[in-house]
N, C-alpha and C positions, 0 to 999 in steps of 0.2 A: 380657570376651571381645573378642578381636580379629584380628588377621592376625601379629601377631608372630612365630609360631612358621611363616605360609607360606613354602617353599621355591622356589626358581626350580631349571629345569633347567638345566645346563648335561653334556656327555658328557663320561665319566672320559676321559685319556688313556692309550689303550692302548698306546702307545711304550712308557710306565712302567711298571714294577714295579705291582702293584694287588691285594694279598693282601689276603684278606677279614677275614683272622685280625689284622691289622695292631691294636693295642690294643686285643686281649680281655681282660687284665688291668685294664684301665681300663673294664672296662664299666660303667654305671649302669643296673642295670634296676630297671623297675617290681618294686612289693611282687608278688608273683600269688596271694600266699596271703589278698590281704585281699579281701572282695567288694563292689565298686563299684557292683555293682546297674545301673541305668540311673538316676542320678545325675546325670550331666553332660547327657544329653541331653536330660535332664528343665529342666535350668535355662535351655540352650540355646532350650529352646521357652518359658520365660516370659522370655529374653531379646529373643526376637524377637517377642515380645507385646507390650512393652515399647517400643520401638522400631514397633510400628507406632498404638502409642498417641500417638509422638511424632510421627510420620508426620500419623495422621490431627489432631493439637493445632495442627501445623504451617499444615497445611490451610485449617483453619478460621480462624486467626489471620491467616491471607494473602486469606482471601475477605473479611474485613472491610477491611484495612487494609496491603497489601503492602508497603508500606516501611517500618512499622512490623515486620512478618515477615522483613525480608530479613537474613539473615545469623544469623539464631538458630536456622531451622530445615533441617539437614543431614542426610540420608540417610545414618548410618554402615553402611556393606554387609561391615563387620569379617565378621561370621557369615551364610554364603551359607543363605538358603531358597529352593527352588525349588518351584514360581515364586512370585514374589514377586509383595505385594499389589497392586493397581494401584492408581496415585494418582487415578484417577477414580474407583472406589469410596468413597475416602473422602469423605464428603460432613460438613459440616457439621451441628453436634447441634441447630441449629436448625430445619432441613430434612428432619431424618430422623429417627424416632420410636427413642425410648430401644431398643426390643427388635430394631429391622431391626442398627441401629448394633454391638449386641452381638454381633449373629450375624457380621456381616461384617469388625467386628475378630478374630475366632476362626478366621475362616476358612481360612489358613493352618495355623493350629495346629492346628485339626481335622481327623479322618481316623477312618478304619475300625479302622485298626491303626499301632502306634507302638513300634519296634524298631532296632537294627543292624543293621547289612549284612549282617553274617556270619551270622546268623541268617536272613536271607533265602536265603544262598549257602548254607548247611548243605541247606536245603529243597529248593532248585531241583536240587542234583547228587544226593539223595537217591536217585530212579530211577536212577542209575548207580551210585551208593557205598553200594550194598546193605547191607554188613556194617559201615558207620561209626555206630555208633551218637549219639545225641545225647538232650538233657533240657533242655525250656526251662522256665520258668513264665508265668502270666499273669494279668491281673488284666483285671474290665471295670469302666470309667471313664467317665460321662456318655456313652456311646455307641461309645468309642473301648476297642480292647480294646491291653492293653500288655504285653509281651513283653521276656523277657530270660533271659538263658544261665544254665541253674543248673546247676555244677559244683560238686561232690562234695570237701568237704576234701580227702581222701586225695588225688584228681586234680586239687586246685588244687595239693597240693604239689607236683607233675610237673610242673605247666605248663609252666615254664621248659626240661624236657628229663627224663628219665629218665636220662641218664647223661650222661656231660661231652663223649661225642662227638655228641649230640643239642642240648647248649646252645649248642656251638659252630656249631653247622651252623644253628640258628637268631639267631644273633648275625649273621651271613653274610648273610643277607639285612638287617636293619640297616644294617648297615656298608655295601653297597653304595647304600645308602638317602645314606647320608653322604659317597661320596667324587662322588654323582649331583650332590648339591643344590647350590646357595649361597642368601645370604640375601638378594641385592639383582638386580634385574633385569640380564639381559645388557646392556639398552644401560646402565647405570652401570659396566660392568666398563674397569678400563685399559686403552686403546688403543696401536698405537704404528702408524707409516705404513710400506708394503711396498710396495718394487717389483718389480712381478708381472708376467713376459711375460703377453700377452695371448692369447687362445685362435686358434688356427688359425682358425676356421672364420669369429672376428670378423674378422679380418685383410683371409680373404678378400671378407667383405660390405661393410668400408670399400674394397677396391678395385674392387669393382663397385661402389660409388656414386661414386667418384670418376671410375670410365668414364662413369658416365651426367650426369656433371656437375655433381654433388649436393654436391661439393665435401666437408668434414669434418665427417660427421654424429655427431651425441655418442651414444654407445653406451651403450643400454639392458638392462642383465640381468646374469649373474654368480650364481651358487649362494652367497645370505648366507644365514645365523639368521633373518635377519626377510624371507624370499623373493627376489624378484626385484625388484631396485632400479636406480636408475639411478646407476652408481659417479661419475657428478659430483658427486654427493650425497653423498659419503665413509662410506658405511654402513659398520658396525661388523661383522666377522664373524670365525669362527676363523682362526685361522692356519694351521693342518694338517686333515689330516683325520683327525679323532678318532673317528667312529661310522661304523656304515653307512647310519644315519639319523638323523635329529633333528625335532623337534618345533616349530611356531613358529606362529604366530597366523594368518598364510595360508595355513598347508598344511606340507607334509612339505618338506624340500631337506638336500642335504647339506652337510658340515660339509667347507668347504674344497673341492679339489677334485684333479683328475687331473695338473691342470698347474700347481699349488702348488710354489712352490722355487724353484731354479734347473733351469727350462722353457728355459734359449736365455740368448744374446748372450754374457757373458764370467764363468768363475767365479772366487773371490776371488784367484790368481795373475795375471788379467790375459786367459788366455787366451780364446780365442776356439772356440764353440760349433761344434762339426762339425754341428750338429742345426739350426743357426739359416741359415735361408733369405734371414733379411728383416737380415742384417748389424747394423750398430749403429743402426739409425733409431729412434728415438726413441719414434716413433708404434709398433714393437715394444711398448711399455711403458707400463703404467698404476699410479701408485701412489694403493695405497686403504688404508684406513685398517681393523684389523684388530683382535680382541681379544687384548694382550697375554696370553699363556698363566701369565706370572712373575707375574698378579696376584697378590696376596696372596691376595685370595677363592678361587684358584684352585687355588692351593701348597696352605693352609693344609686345605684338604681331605683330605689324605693323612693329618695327625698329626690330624684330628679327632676325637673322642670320643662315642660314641652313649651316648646317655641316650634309653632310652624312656619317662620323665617327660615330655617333652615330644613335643605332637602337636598335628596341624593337624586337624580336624577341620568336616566340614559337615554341613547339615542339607538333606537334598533330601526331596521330595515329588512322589509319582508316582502312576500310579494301575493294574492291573491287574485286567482283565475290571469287575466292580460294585467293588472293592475298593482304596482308595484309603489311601494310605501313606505315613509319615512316616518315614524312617531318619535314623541317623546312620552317615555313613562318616568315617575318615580320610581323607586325602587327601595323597601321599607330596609332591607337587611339582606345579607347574604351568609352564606356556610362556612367559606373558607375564606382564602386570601384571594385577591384575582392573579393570575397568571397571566404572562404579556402573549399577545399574541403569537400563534392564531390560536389560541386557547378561547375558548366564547364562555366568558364571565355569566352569561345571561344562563345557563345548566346549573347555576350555584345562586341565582338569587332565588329571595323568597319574599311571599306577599304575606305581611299581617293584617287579619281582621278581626274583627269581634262579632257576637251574636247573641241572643239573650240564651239561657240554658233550654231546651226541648225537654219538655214533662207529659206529653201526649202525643196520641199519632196525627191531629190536626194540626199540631207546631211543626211536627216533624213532615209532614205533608207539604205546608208553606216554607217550611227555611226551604229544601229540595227544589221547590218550582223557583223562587223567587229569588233566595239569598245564594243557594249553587250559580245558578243562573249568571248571574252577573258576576261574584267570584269566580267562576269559566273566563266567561269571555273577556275580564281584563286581562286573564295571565294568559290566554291563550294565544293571543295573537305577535305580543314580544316575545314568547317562550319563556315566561318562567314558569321552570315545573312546581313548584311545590306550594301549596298556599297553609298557611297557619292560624287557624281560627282558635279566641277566646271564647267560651262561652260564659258569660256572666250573667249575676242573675238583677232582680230589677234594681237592687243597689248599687249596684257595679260592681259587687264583690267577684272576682275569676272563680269559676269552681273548676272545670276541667280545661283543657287545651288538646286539639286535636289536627293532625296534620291529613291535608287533602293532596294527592295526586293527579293535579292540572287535566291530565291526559286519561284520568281515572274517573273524573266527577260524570262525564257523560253515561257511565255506565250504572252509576250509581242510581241516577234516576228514569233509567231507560223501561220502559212498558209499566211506570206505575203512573198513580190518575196525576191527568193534568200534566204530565212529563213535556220537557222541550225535546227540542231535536237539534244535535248541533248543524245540520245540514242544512235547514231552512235559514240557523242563521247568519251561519257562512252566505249562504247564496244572494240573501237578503242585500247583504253589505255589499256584495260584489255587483247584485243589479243597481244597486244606488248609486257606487261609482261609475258604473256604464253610463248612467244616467246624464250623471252629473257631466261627464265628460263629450256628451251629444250639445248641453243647454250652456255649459259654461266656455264659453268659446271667443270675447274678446281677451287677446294677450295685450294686457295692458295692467301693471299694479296699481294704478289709479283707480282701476273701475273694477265695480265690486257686486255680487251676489247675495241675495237674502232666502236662506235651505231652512223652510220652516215647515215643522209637523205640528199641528195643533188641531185644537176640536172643531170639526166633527170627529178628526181624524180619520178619515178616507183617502189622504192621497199626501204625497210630498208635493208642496210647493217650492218653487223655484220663482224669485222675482228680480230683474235686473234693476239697480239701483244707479248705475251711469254712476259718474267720477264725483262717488261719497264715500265715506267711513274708510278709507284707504289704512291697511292696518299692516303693510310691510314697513321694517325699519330704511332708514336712509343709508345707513350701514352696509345691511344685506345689499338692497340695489346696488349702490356703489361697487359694492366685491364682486356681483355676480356679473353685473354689465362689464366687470374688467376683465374676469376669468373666461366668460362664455357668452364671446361676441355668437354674432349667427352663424351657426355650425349645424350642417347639414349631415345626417347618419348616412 
């Protein structure tokens, strides 16, 4: 497990052509007729068990003898958990009795309840998506109960789409996934240097300092990818402006700017700017160094190919009301590079989506109820703040791109008709775990639970199904019954 498959953002350009439909013939999709269980996220967490055995070996081999230690032991932060162990806990197995040591190497890995995202998002929109049925299973495990989607053969065979205009319109969202991403950080993208009039209003604050005698002050600021920089500095940034917004490690800014191009002084015939006040000087102009748009990482976007075989996936840990929780999300792209801990990777990713374009206030009524709705509550419970929606229109063609603020969307649709409320569906989620945690009560991985909402839809059912459908790996049991014999708090 590692970062291989994470994505960086970069914004499609919308100059171009940007069909979504662009190599559906080439798609690679996952098998969906086979059942993965919670498999990966299962290994995920005795990966990072793993790793903090290595953590705490590290520890201990440094408190004896640190230069003996130096260089053998590295925090691989490939697979983000949050939050991650602290390196003060680990202590030494000299210093710390065998049973305190087991509990606090678990400690990450342990929780209340241990599940996907979407499983959680199924829950929390449930007070609103009345009539969407769903069907988990569950199983209870040394204290931790574990949860996963159970779909029905017949409905796995759908998954993909019910007809070819359903498969396509879910490819769409993929594809937009692919023409978002690259594989290597904006500041590795080619550069080339551009001479950019300079902005009005700098113009005029170089000539009030040069009233006041301040002589030739180096001008600080400029709308980059990585914020507000000081252009002596040669920062890397778009060349046009491609979004209406963009994402980057300081904060929001946009991509390019108003006065990108030929802004003033002569264009390529020679001639002379009717527009340009300040003639040919020189100090008009500033060239900065910019991201070539021809890169190849750039181009090669367009003829790309989605295969959803491959995924970026995390592991976060959170906790709601007494009830504390381990998901796993994917994770479509990020802003920056990750930093190793305890920097929290999860402030820098971002969720892509797609939408059809809104041409009336009844579209724009429904996406708000319906489509915020559920963009909330996936990103809200891992913490990713920022979501990035396509809207396209019914061809798949992208017309705009518009970026949502996680922690912002509630406000967005708060007192207009039909509005949710994030509070009921916090609460919601949290009385189902109380629930579940009254009814599910044999600790045994053999035996297992059927958590089904369906029609009439009036009530959660809970049905004990005794030692069937057992869906922990042999794997996990194995590690966990080695690591976390019975240990009492």
């Amino acid at each position: 497990m590692d970062d291989s498959q994470l994505k960086y953002y970069f914004p499609p350009d919308l100059s171009k052509p940007n069909n979504l439909s662009v190599n559906y013939d080439k798609y690679i999709s996952r098998d969906l007729t086979v059942d993965e269980h919670i498999d990966a996220l299962l290994e995920a967490l005795i990966c990072i068990r793993d790793r903090e055995e290595q953590h705490a070996s590290c520890k201990s081999t440094s408190s004896i003898s640190p230069k003996d230690a130096e260089g053998d032991c590295k925090d691989d932060n490939g697979l983000t958990s949050q939050p991650s162990a602290s390196p003060s806990s680990a202590l030494t197995a000299k210093t710390q009795p065998k049973q305190r040591q087991q509990q606090q190497q678990s400690s990450t890995t342990k929780a209340d309840f241990v599940c996907y995202r979407g499983i959680l998002t199924k829950i929390m929109c449930t007070p609103y998506a009345r009539n969407e049925p769903w069907q988990l299973r569950a199983t209870l495990f040394k204290g931790t109960i574990y949860i996963e989607e159970h779909v029905s053969p017949e409905k796995r065979k759908d998954a993909g789409g019910s007809n070819e205009r359903h498969k396509l319109m879910s490819y769409w969202g993929y594809r937009f996934e692919t023409i978002c991403n690259i594989s290597k950080p904006v500041s590795e993208l080619r550069t080339i240097k551009v001479k950019k009039r300079r902005r009005r209003q700098d113009l005029q604050a170089d000539e009030a300092h040069r009233g006041n005698g301040e002589g030739n002050a180096t001008r600080s600021g400029g709308d980059t990818l990585a914020g507000a920089v000081d252009t002596e500095r040669r920062e890397k940034r778009p060349r046009t402006d491609l979004a209406d917004e963009a994402v980057s490690g300081k904060g929001d800014c946009k991509h390019g700017d108003s006065d990108h191009g030929n802004g003033g002084g002569e264009d390529k015939e020679g001639h002379k700017d009717k527009d340009d006040d300040h003639g040919n000087d020189d100090d008009d102009y500033e060239v900065i160094e910019e991201v070539d748009l021809n890169d190849p990482e750039l181009t090669g976007r367009l003829d790309g190919i989605v295969d959803t075989n491959l995924q970026y996936c995390t592991v976060a840990r959170t906790k709601l009301g007494r009830n504390s929780i381990i998901m796993g999300a994917e994770v479509d792209c990020i802003s920056e590079p990750k930093r190793p801990p305890p920097h929290n990777p999860l402030t820098n990713y971002i969720e892509l989506k797609t939408s059809r374009v809104i041409s009336n206030p009844r579209e724009r009524n429904s996406f708000e109820r319906h489509k915020l709705l559920k963009f909330w509550a996936q990103s809200f419970l891992p913490g990713i703040p920022t979501i990035i929606v396509g809207f396209r229109d019914d061809d798949g063609n992208v017309v705009t791109v518009e970026t949502f603020k996680t922690m912002e969307i509630p406000r967005l649709v708060r007192g207009k008709e039909g509005a949710w409320d994030t509070t009921i569906c916090i609460n919601f989620l949290d009385g189902v775990f109380n629930f579940l945690r009254k009814i599910i009560v044999v600790d045994d991985p053999e035996t297992t639970y059927t958590i089904r909402w369906d029609a009439p839809f009036k009530a959660i059912e809970v049905e004990f199904d005794g030692k069937r459908n057992k869906f922990l790996t042999e794997q996990f049991l194995s590690r966990w019954n080695r690591d976390d014999p019975e240990i009492k708090d």
